[in-house]
C-alpha positions as a Markdown table, in Angstrom:
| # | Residue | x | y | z |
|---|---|---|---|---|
| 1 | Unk | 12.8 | 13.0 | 99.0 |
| 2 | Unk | 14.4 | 14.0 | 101.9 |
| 3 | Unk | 15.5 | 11.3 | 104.6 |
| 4 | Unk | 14.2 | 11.1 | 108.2 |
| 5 | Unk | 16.3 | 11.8 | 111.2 |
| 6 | Unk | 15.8 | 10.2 | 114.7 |
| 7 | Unk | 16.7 | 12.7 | 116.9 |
| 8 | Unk | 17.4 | 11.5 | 120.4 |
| 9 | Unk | 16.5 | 14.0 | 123.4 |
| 10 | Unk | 18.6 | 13.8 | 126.1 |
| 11 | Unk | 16.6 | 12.6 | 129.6 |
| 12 | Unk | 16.0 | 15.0 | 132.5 |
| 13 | Unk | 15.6 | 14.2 | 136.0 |
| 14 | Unk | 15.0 | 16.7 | 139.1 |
| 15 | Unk | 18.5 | 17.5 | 141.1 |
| 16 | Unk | 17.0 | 17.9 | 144.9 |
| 17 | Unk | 19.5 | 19.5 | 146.9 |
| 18 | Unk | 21.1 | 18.2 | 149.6 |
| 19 | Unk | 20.5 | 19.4 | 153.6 |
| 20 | Unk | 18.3 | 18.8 | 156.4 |
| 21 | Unk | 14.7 | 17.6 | 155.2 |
| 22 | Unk | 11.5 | 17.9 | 157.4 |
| 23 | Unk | 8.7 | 15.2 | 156.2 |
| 24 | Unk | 4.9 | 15.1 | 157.1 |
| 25 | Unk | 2.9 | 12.2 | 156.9 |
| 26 | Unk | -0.8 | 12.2 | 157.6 |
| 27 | Unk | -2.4 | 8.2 | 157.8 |
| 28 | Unk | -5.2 | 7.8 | 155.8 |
| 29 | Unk | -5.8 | 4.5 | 156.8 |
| 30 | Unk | -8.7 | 3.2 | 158.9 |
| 31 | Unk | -8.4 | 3.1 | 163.1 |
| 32 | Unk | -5.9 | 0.4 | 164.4 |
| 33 | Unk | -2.8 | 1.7 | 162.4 |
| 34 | Unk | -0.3 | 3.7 | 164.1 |
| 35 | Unk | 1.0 | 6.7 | 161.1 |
| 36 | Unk | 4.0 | 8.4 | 161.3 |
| 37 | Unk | 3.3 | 12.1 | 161.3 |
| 38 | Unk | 6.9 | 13.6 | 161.6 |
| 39 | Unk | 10.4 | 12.5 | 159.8 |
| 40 | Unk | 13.7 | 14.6 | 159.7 |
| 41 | Unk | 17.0 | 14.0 | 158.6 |
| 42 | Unk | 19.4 | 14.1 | 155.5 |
| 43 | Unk | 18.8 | 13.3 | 151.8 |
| 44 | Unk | 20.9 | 14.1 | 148.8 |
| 45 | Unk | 21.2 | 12.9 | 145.3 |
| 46 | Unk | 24.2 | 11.1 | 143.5 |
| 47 | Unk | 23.2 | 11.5 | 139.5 |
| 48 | Unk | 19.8 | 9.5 | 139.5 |
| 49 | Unk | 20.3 | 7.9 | 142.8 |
| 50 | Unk | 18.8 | 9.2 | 146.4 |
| 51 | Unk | 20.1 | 8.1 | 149.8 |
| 52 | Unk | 20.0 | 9.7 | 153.2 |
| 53 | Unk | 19.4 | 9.0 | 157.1 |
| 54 | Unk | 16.2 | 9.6 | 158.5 |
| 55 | Unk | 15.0 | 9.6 | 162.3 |
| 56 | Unk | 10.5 | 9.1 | 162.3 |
| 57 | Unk | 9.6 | 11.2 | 166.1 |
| 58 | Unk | 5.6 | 10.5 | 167.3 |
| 59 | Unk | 5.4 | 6.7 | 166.4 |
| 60 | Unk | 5.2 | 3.7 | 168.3 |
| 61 | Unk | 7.1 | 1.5 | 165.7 |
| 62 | Unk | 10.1 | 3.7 | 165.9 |
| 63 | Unk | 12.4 | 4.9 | 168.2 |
| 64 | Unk | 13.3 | 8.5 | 167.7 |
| 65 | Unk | 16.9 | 8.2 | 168.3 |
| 66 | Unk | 17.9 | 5.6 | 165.9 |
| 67 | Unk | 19.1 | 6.1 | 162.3 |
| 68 | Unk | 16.7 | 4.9 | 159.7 |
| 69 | Unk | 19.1 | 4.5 | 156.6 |
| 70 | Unk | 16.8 | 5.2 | 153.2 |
| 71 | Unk | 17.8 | 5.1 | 149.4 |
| 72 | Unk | 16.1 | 5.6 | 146.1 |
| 73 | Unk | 15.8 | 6.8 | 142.7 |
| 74 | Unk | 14.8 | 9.7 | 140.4 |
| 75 | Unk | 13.1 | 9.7 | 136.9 |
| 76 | Unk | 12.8 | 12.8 | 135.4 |
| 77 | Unk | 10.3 | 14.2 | 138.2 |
| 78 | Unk | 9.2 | 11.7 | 139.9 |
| 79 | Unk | 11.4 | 10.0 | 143.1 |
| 80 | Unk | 10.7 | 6.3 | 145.3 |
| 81 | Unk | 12.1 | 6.0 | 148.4 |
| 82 | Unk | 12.4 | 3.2 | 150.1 |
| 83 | Unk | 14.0 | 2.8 | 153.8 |
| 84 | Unk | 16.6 | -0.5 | 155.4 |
| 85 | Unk | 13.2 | -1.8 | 157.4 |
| 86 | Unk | 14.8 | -0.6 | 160.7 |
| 87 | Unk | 12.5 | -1.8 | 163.5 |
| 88 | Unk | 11.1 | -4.4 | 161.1 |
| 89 | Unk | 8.8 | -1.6 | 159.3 |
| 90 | Unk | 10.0 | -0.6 | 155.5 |
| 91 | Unk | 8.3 | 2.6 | 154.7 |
| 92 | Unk | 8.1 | 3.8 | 150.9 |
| 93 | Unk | 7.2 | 7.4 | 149.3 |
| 94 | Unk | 6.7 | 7.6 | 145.7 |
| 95 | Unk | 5.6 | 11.2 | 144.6 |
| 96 | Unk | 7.0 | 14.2 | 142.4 |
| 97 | Unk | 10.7 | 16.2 | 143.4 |
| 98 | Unk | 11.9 | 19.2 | 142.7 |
| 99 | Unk | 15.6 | 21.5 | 144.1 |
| 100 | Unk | 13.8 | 21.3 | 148.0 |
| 101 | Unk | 10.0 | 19.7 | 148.1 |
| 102 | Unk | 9.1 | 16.1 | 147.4 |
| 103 | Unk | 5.0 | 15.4 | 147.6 |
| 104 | Unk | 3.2 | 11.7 | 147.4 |
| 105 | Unk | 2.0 | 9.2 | 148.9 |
| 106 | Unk | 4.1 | 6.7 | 151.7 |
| 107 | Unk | 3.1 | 3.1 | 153.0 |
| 108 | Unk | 4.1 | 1.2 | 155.2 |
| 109 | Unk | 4.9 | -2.7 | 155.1 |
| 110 | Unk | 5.2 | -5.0 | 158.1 |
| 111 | Unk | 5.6 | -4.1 | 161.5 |
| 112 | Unk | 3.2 | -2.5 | 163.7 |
| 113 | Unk | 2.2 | -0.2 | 161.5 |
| 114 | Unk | 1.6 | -2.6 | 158.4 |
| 115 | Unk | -0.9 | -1.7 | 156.0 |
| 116 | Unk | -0.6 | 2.3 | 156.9 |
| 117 | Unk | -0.8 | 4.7 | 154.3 |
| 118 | Unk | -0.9 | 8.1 | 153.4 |
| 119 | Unk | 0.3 | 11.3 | 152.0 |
| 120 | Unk | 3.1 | 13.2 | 152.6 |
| 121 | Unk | 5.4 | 16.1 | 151.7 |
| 122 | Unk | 8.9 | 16.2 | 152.1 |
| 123 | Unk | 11.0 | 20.1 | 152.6 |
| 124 | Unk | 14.1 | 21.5 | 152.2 |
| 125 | Unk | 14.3 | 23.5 | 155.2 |
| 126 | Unk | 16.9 | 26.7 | 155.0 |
| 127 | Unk | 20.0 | 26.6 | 157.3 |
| 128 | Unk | 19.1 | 28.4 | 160.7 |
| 129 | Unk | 22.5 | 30.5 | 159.5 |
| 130 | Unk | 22.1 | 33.3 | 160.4 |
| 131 | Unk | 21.1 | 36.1 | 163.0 |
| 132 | Unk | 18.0 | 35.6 | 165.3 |
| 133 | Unk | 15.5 | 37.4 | 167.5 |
| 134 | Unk | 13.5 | 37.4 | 170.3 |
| 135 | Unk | 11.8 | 38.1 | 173.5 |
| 136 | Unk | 10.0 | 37.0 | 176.6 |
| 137 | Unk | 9.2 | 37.9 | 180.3 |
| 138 | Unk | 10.5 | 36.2 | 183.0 |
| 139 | Unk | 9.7 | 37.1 | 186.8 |
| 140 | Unk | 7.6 | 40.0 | 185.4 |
| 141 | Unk | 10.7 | 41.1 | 183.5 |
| 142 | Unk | 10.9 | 41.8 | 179.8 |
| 143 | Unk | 13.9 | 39.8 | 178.5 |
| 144 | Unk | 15.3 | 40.5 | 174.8 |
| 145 | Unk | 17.0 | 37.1 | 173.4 |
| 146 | Unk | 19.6 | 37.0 | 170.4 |
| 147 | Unk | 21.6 | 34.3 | 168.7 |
| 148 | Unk | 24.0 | 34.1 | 165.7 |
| 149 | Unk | 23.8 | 30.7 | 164.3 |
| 150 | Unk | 25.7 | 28.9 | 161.8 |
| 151 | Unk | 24.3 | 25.0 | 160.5 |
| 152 | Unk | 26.5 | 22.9 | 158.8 |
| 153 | Unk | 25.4 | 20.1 | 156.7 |
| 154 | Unk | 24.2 | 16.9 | 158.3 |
| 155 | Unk | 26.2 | 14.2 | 159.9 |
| 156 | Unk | 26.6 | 10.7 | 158.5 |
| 157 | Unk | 23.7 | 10.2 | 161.3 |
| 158 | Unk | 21.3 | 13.1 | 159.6 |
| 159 | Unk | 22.1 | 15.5 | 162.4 |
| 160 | Unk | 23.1 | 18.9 | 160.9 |
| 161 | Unk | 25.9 | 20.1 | 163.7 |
| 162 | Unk | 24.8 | 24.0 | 165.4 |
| 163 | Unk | 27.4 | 25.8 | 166.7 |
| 164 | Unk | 27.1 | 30.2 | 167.2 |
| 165 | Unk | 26.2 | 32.6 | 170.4 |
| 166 | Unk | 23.3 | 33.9 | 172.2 |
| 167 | Unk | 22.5 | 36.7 | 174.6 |
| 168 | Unk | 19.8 | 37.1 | 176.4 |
| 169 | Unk | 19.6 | 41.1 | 178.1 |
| 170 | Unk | 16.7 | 41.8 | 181.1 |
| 171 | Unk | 16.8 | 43.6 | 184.4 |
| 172 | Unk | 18.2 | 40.1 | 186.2 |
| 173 | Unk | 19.9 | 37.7 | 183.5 |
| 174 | Unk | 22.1 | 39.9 | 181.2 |
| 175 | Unk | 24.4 | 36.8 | 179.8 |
| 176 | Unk | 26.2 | 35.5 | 176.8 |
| 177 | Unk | 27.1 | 32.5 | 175.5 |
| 178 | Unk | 28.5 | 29.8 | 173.0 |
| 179 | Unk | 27.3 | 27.1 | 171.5 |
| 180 | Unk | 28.5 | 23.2 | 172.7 |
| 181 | Unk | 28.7 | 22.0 | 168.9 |
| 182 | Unk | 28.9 | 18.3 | 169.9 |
| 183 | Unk | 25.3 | 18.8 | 171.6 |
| 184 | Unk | 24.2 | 21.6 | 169.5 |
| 185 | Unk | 21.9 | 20.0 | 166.5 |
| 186 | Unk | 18.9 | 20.3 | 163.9 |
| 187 | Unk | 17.0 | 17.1 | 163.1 |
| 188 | Unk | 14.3 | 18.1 | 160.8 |
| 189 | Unk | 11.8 | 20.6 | 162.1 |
| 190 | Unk | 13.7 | 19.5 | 165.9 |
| 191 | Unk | 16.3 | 21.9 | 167.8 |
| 192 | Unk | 18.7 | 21.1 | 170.7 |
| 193 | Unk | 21.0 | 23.1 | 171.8 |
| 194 | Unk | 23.6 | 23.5 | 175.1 |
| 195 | Unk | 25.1 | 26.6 | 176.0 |
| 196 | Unk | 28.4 | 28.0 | 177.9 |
| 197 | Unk | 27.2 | 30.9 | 179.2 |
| 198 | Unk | 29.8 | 33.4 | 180.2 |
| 199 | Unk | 28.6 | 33.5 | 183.9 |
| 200 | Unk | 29.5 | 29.6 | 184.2 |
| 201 | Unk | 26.3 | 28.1 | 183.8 |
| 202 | Unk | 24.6 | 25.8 | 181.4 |
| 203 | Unk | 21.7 | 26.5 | 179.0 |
| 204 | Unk | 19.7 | 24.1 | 177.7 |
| 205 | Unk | 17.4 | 24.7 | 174.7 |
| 206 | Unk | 15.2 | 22.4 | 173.1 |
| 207 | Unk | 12.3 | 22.9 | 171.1 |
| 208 | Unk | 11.6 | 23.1 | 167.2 |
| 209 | Unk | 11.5 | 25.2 | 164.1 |
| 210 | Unk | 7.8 | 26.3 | 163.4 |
| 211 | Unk | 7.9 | 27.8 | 160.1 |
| 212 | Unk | 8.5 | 24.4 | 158.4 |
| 213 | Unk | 8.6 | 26.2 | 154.9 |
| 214 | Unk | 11.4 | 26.2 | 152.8 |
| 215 | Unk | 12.5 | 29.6 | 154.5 |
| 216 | Unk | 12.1 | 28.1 | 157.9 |
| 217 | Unk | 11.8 | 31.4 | 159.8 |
| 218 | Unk | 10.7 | 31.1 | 163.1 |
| 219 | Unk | 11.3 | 28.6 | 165.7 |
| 220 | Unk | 9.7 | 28.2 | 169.5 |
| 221 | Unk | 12.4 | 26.8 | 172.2 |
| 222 | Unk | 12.0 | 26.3 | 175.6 |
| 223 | Unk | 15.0 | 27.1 | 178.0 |
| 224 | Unk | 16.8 | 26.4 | 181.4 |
| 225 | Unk | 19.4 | 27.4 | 183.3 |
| 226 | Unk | 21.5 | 25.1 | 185.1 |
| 227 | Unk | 23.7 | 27.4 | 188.3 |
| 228 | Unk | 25.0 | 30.9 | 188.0 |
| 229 | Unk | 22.7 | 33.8 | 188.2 |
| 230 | Unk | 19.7 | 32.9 | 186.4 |
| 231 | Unk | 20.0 | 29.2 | 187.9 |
| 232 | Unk | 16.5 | 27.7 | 188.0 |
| 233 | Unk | 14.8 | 30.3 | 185.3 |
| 234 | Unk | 13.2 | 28.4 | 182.7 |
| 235 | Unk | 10.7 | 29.4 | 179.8 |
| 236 | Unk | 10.3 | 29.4 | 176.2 |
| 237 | Unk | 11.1 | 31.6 | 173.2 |
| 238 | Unk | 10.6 | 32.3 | 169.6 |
| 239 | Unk | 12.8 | 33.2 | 167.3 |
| 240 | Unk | 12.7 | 35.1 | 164.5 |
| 241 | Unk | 15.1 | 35.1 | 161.2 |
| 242 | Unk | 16.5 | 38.4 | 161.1 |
């Protein structure tokens, strides 16, 4: 008779990648809740354990600009995430992971959003790296736009720095520029960027990355220009990965 052998499988649990991550909640509690519907920031994985800083945008229980530190665990597939209880709220996910998606439920405890709930899904979004494309009119004008962008990896804050160049090329503003990295930055599906164009003036951009996919393709930003040539001109944009 030949003896038995307890053979011991080794465990497995999902690696999710760090980088910037774009969450969606939807509330699918009753009327008198206030749901968080839009979440960026930084996660990344240490063997089984998850931290990262998050900022919640569109929600009266937090304040956009402040860090909401979060930390949690995987099991083979499946993650929990917990956050610090930042503005008195403590907001958990519990769902399924993989390299860049996370999808499950969230609640909320305390706060003015106590008792919320929900579902959400959580993406990876691509670095903008990379060369962009565009064009609008302006003044009746057609006006090609370009940039060459390059994100690093996010900040102990969860903003991932932006630094590159853009040019925009039409009958009145034909200018280049660079980058301010210090105020240059992607928060989630959110962009802001200032610019040194090479006529002296300042362009600001702020607006936000519409193909919230994991390829994260196209984004929509509105622009203006502070002195120089184009001083006053402002609009909006889209983007296109190259």
């Amino acid at each position: 008779m030949r003896r038995s052998e307890l053979v011991t499988v080794p465990s497995f649990s999902a690696q999710l990648a760090a980088g910037n991550w774009y969450l969606q909640a939807s509330s699918q509690a009753g009327s008198g809740v206030s749901q968080i519907p839009q979440i960026g920031g930084a996660l990344w994985q240490t063997g089984s354990i998850i931290s990262g800083v998050l900022h919640v945008n569109k929600s009266g229980g937090f304040d956009w600009a402040t860090d909401v530190p979060v930390s949690g665990t995987v099991n083979g597939d499946s993650v929990t995430l917990t956050s610090d209880g930042a503005n008195g709220e403590v907001v958990t996910i519990n769902g399924s992971v993989t390299l860049n998606l996370i999808t499950g439920t969230d609640s909320i405890s305390a706060g003015c959003a106590n008792g919320d709930y929900g579902t959400v899904t959580a993406v990876l979004l691509s670095p903008a790296t990379g060369n962009w494309t565009g064009a609008f009119t302006s003044n009746g004008a057609n006006i090609a736009a370009a940039a060459a962008f390059s994100q690093a990896l996010p900040n102990a804050d969860g903003y991932s720095p932006l630094s590159g160049s853009l040019t925009f090329s039409g009958a009145q503003c034909t200018l280049s520029g660079t980058l301010a990295t210090e105020q240059s930055w992607i928060l989630g599906h959110v962009v802001q960027a200032i610019v040194n164009m090479s006529d002296g003036s300042v362009l600001a951009l702020n607006g936000f990355i519409t193909d919230v996919s994991t390829s994260a393709s196209q984004m929509t930003v509105n622009f203006s220009f502070d002195g120089g040539t184009c001083s006053g001109q402002t609009g909006s944009v889209t983007y296109t990965r190259s």
